[in-house]
C-alpha positions, 0 to 999 in steps of 0.5 A: 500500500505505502509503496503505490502511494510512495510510487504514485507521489513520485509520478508527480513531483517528476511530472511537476519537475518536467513543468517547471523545467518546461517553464525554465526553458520557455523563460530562457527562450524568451531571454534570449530571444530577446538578447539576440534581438537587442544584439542584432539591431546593434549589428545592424547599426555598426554594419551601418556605420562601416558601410557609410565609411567605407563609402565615404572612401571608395573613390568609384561612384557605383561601389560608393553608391551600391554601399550607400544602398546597402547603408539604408537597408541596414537603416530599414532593418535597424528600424525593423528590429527597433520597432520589434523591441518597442512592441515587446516594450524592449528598451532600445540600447544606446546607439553608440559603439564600444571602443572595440566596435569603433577600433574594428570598423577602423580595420574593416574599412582599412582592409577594404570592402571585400573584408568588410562585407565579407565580416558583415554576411558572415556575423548576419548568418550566425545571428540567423543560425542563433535565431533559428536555434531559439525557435526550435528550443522553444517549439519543441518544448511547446510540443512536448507541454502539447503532449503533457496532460494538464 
């Protein structure tokens, strides 16, 4: 008899714990979803401010007006996560550069626009790999609460 009811308390506090585990996971993926939002509209204004510069010293008018373009799509898409960030009544965080961030652009645009554009894809696909990994966490925890009886 002890040992049903023995077994029967240790089925629920292992189905509680799951919960809250599941609570755990959801609230980190919150977190950092919304620390890979915040991280990503600072990409975007520092790949802003590395385009103007490098544009500023391109002596061919076409590359100089092609990272002029890419200048404002950066801009529209700062914009987009910003508004993003006021939805989810997210601060938005100063829009100044680190000295690290200032002392890399300096390289980047000395190193040319092959290095510089090359760094900016390739910090943009981690950002979108990172992003991809929160939301399969988060819909595989959904599914399994789907499963969970209430």
């Amino acid at each position: 008899m002890w040992r049903q009811s023995l077994v029967s308390v240790s089925k629920q506090a292992s189905s509680m714990f799951r919960q809250e585990i599941e609570r755990l996971f959801l609230y980190l993926a919150r977190c950092s979803w919304r620390l890979l939002l915040r991280r990503s509209w600072r990409h975007a204004r520092e790949s802003l401010r590395i385009y103007r510069a490098l544009a500023e010293r391109e002596p061919h008018t076409a590359l100089r007006a092609a990272l002029l373009q890419l200048a404002a799509s950066q801009e529209r898409r700062a914009a987009r996560k910003a508004g993003r960030m006021r939805r989810l009544r997210m601060s938005l965080p100063e829009d100044r550069d680190t000295l690290g961030a200032r002392v890399w652009r300096l390289l980047l645009v000395r190193c040319g626009p092959r290095w510089a554009l090359a760094w900016i894809d390739e910090v943009e696909d981690f950002y979108l790999a990172l992003s991809w990994e929160v939301i399969w966490v988060t819909m595989k925890v959904a599914a399994r609460r789907a499963k969970l009886p209430h």
